[in-house]
DRENGUTOR-40131 format. One record per residue (C-alpha): x, y, z; residue in one letter. Coordinates in steps of 0.05 Angstrom, whole numbers, plus 32768, in hexadecimal, padded with zeros to 4 digits. Example, Ala and Ser with C-alpha at 12.3 -4.5 7.8 and 13.67 -1.06 7.14 Angstrom:
// residues 2
80F67FA6809CA
81117FEB808FS
***
This chain:
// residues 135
80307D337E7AX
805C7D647E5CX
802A7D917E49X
800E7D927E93X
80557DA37EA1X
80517DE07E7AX
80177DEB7E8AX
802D7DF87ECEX
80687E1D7EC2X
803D7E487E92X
800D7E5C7ED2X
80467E5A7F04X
80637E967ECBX
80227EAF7EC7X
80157EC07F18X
805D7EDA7F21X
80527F087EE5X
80167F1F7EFCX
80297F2B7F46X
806F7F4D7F35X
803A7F7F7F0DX
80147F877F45X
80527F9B7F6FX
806E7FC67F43X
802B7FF17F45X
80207FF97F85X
806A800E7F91X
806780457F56X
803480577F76X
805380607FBEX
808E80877FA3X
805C80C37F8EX
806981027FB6X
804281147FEBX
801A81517FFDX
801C818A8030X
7FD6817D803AX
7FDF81358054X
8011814B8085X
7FDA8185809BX
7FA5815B80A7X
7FB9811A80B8X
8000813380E3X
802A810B80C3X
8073811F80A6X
808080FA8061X
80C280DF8078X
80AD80C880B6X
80818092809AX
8097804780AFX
807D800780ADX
8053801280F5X
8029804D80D7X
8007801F80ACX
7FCD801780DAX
7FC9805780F0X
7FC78077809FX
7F9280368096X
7F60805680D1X
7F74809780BAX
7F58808F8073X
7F10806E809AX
7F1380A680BCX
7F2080DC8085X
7F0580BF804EX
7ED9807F805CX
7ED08079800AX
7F16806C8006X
7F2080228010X
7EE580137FD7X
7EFD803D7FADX
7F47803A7FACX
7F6B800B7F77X
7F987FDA7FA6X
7F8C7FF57FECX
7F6B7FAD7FFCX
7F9F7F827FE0X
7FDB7FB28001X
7FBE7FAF8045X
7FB97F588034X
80097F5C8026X
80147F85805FX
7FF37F598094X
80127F1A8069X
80567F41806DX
80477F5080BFX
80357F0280D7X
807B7EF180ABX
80A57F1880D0X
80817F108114X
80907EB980FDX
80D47EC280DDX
80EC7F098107X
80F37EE18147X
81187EA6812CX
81477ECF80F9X
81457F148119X
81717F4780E7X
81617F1980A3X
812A7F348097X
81317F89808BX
810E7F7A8044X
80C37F6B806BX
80CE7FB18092X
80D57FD28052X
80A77FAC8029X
80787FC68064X
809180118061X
8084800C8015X
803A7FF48024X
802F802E8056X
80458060802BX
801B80437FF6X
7FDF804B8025X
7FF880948035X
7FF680A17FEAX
7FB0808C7FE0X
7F9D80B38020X
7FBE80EF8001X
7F9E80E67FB4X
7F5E80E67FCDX
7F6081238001X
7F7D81407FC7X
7F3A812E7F9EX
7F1181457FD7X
7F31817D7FDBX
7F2581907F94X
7EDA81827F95X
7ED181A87FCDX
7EEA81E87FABX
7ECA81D87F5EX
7E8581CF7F8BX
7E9882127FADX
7EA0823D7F6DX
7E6282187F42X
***
């Protein structure tokens, strides 16, 4: 019995470990600068990204670069937690309005993130484009 016990706990460690790494990617990750050529071709400002222009930075990366969402490290599981984080406060919002400000930015953080990725890999494009220009 005891060792199921720790057994437990060992997991229980284990998952919390594991998912605190997780986080702590995809936020490094959403604190990299942005580019000029994001806000060129996409229209939007860097500091003007909230939690709302998740979906729209989502369809924009279909739209820009339809590779993106296979390729990308993360973009799946981000856009998971965001929805997760979006039905939470559409439950817990209405009955606690104001107690929950750490969903909105845990939701800002996962736009951004997507915004990142979007940026990285017009970036990439970007660079191909020319190296295939001078070869």
């Amino acid at each position: 019995m005891i060792s199921a016990v720790i057994l437990l706990l060992s997991v229980v460690a284990l998952v919390r470990f594991a998912a605190s790494q997780w986080r702590a990617l995809w936020i490094a990750s959403a604190q990299q600068p942005l580019s000029q050529s994001l806000h060129l071709s996409t229209g939007i400002d860097e500091s003007s990204i909230t939690s709302r222009d998740f979906g729209k930075l989502l369809s924009l990366c279909d739209q820009l670069s339809p590779e993106l969402r296979k390729s990308s490290p993360w973009l799946s599981e981000v856009s998971m937690y965001y929805r997760l984080l979006e039905k939470f406060e559409q439950v817990f919002g209405r009955l606690f309005p104001g107690k929950f400000a750490w969903a909105t930015r845990e939701m800002e953080v996962c736009a951004r993130f997507v915004a990142v990725a979007l940026d990285q890999n017009l970036a990439m494009n970007l660079d191909r484009r020319m190296v295939a220009r001078f070869n």
